[in-house]
C-alpha positions in Angstrom: 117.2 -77.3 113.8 119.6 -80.5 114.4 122.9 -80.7 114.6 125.3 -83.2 113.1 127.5 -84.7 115.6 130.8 -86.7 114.6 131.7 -90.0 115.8 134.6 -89.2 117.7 135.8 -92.7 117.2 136.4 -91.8 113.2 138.9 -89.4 114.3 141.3 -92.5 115.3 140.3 -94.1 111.6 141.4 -92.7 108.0 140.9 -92.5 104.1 144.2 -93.5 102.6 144.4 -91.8 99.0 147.2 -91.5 96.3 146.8 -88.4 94.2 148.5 -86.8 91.0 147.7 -83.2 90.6 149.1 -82.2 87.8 148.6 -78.7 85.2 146.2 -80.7 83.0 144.1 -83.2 85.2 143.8 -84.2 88.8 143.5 -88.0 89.2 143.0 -89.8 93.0 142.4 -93.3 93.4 142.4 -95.6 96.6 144.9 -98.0 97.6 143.5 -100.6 95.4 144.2 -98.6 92.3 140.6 -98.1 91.6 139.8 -94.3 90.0 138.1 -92.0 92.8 138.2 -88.7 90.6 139.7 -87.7 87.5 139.1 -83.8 86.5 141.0 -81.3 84.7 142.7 -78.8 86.8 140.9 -76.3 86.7 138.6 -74.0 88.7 135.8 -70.9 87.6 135.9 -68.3 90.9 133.6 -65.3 90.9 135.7 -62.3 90.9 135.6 -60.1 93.9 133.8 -62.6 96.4 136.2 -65.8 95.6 133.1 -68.1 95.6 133.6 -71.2 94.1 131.2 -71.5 90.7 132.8 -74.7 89.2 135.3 -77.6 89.2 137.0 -79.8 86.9 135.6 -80.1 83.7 132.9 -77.8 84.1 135.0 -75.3 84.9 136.9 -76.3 82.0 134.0 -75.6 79.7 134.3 -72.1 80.9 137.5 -71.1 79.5 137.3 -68.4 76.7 133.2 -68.3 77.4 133.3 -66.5 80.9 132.3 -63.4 81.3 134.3 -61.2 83.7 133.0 -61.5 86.8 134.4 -65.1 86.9 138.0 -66.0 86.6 138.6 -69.3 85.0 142.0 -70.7 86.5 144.8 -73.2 86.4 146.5 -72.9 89.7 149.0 -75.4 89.1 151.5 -74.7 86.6 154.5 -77.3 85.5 153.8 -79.5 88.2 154.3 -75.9 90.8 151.3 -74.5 92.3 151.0 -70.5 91.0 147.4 -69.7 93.0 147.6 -71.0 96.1 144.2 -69.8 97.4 142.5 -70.9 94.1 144.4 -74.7 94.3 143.3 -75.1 97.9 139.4 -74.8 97.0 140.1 -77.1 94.0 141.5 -79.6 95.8 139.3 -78.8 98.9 136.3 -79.7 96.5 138.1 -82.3 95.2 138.9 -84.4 98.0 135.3 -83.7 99.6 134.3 -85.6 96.0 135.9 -88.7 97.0 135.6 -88.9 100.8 132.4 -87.8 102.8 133.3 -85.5 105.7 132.5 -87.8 108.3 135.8 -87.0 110.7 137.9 -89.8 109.2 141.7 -88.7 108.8 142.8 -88.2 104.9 146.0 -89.6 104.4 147.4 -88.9 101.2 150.3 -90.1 99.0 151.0 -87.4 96.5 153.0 -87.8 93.1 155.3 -84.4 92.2 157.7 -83.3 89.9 161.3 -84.2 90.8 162.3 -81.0 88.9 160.4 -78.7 91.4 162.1 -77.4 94.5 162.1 -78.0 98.2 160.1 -75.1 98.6 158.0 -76.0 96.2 157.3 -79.3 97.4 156.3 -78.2 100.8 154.3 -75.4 99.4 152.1 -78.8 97.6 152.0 -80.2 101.1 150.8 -77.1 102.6 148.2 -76.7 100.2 147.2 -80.0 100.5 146.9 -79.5 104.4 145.2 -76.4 104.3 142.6 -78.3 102.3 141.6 -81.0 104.3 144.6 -83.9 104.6 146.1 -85.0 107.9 149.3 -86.3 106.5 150.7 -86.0 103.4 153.6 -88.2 101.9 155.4 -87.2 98.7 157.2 -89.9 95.6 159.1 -88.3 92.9 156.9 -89.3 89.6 160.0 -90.7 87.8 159.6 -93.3 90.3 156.1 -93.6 91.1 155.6 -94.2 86.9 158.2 -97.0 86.6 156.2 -98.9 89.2 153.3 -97.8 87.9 154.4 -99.0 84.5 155.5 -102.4 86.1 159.1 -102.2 86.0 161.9 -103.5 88.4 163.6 -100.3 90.2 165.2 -102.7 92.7 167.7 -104.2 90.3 171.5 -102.7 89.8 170.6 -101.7 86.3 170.0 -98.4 84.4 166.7 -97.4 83.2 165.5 -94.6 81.3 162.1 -92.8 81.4 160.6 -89.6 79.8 157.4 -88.2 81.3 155.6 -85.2 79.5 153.3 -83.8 81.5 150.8 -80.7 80.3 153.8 -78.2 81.0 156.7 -80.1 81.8 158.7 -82.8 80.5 161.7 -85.0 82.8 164.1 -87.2 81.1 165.2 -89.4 84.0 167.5 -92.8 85.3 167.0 -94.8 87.7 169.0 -97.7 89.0 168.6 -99.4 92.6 165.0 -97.6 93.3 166.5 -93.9 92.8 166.8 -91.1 90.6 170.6 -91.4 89.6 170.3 -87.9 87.2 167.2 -86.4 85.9 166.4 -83.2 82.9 163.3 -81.4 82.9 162.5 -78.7 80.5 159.5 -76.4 79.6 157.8 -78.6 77.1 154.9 -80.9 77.4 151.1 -81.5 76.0 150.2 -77.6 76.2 153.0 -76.7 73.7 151.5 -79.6 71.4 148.4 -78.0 71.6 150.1 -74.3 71.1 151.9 -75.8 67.8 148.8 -77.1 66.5 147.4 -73.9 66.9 150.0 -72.0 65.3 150.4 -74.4 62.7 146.6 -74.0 61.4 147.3 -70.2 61.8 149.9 -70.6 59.7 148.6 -72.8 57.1 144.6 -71.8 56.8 144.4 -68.4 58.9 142.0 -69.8 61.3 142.4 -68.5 65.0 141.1 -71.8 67.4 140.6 -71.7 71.0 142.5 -73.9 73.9 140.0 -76.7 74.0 139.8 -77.0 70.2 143.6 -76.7 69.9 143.4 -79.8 72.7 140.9 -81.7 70.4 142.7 -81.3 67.1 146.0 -82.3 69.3 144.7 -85.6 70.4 142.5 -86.1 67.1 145.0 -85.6 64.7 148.2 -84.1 65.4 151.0 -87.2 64.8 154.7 -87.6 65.1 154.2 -90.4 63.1 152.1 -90.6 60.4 148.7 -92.7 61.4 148.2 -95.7 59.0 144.8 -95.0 58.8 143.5 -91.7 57.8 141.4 -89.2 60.8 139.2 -87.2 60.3 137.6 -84.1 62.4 135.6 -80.6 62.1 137.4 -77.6 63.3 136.2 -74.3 64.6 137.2 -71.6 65.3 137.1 -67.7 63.2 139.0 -66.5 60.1 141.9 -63.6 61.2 140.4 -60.2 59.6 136.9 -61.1 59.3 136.8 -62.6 62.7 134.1 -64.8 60.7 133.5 -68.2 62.3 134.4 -70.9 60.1 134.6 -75.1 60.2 137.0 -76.6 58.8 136.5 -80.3 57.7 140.6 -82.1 58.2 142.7 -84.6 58.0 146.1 -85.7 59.7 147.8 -84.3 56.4 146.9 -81.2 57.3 148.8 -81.1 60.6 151.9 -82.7 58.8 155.0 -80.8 60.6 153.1 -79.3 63.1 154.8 -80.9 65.6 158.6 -80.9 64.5 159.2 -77.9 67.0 158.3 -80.4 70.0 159.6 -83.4 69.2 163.0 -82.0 68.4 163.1 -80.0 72.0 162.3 -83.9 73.6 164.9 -85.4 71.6 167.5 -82.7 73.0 166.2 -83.5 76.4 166.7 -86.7 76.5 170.1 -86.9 74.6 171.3 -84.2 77.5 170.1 -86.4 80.2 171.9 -89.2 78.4 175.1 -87.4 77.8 175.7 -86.3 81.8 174.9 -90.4 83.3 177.3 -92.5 83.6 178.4 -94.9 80.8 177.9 -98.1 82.3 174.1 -96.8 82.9 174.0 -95.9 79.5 175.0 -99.2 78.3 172.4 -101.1 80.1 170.1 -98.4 78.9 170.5 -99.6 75.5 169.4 -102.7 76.1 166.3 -101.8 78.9 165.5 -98.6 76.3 163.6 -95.4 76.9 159.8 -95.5 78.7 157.6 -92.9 77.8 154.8 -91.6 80.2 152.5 -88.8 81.2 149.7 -87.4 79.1 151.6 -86.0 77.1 153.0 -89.2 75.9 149.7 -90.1 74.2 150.1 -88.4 70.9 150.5 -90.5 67.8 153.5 -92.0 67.1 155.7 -90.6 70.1 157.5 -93.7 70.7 158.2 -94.8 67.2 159.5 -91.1 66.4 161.4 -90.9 69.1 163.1 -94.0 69.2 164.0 -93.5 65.8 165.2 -90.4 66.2 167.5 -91.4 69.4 168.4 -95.4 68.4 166.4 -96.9 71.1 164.3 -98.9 71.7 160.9 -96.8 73.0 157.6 -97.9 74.2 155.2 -96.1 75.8 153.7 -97.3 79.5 150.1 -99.0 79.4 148.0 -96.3 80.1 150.5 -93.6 80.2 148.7 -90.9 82.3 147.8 -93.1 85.0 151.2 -94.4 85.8 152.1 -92.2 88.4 149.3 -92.5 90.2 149.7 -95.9 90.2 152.6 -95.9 91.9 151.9 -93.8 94.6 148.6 -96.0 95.3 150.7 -99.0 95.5 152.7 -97.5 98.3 149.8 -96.9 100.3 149.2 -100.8 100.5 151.9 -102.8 102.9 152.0 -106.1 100.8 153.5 -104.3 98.4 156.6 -102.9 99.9 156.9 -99.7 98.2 156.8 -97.2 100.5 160.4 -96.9 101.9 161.5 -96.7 98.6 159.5 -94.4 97.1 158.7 -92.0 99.9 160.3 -89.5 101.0 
């Protein structure tokens, strides 16, 4: 038998990290920006004994397949942790993933929700303590996104952003490198995926599960219609029979599904715009709105919205990744973002 002794020289170095844990997917990269994981949120936990059976997108695959003896959880829910046991081993596994155990300190930079609470934010940092890290430094992802997305926070002029996230969406300004007012709201990719859903219920009495709903979502759903026409298979079992059937569609067929959503975005952000102040909201007309988030992705989003609000609307390079972006770049000293976006 050997044993494994640490350097005790590493406990003086450290593994700088920016991570964005979010309901849908977990993404960590280094300082440099460069991807170190990227997994769905999830985690499969044998009932009774709490061992770990599977991460990320394995654990994903599970969902409506396990069999009891393993719960299949999200433990973070609208940007708030809701299992606190299960999102320690998640991340645990996680950040063992990217950094070998070798005694190095984990620093980490960590994107959240500027609609959660204090409580709530210090329950993340916890969590994220109790599963390995040494320090743990916290940027609101309005902000981390618009440097992520490449756009000036320093100047004395109003910008607006709208990140939709798997459970929640914020409509917020900025001006001078803060958040000057900022809407959130119960709506993001999972209740694109739930109107999908209902939708084909509606329309061809099928009954689809989660992942399928997520397919048909990102395949086809549109809030603008697509120039060119998609095409996918969907399965999933007739109501009644409880026959399984595949359907062959197109994006006609989810024409309207997605009215429900859009509108509750639209309301969001005319709210957000209605309570800042008017001289933001002027220069806002001319900077526009910046969409973000994974949620963000769906077809047509900006055109549909700006259309709908009379602004000009783009959506961020890369949408999902923005955040995390941001909250890398403040992990590297050239750069000069940390004392503004850390709090």
């Amino acid at each position: 038998m050997s044993l494994r002794l640490r350097n005790p020289f590493n406990l003086l170095r450290s593994h700088s990290i920016a991570l964005d844990a979010g309901s849908a997917r977990t993404v960590i990269t280094n300082p440099q920006s460069e991807v170190l994981l990227d997994e769905p949120t999830v985690i499969a936990i044998e009932h009774g004994t709490g061992a770990v059976i599977a991460t990320g997108a394995e654990a994903k695959s599970y969902i409506g397949k396990a069999p009891e003896r393993i719960r299949v959880i999200r433990p973070i829910q609208a940007g708030v942790i809701v299992d606190f046991d299960s999102a320690k081993a998640l991340l645990r596994s996680f950040f063992k993933r990217v950094c070998a155990d070798d005694g190095f300190r984990l620093n980490i930079c960590a994107v959240v929700c500027l609609g959660v609470t204090d409580l709530e934010k210090h329950t993340f940092i916890d969590c994220c303590k109790a599963a390995g890290a040494s320090k743990v430094d916290i940027v609101d992802a309005p902000l981390a996104a618009a440097v992520g997305a490449g756009l000036d926070i320093r100047q004395p002029k109003g910008r607006l952003l709208l990140g939709i996230g798997a459970g929640l969406a914020e409509a917020s300004v900025l001006c001078l490198a803060d958040v000057v007012y900022s809407e959130s709201a119960r709506i993001g990719a999972e209740h694109f995926h739930e109107a999908v859903a209902q939708h084909l219920a509606a329309r061809y009495r099928v009954s689809i599960g989660e992942n399928m709903a997520e397919q048909a979502t990102l395949q086809l759903a549109w809030a603008e219609r697509p120039a060119q026409l998609r095409h996918m298979t969907l399965t999933g079992k007739y109501f009644g029979s409880g026959t399984p059937c595949a359907l062959e569609l197109t994006d006609d067929d989810l024409e309207g599904a997605l009215d429900g959503p859009l509108a509750s975005l639209e309301a969001l952000v005319r709210k957000a715009m209605d309570k800042t102040p008017a001289e933001l909201v002027a220069d806002i007309a001319d900077t526009g709105l910046t969409l973000y988030g994974g949620g963000a992705q769906v077809h047509g989003l900006d055109s549909a919205l700006g259309s709908r609000l009379g602004l000009r609307t783009r959506q961020a390079h890369d949408p999902a990744m923005v955040s995390v972006l941001g909250a890398a770049a403040t992990l590297r000293p050239d750069l000069d973002f940390k004392k503004l976006l850390v709090k």
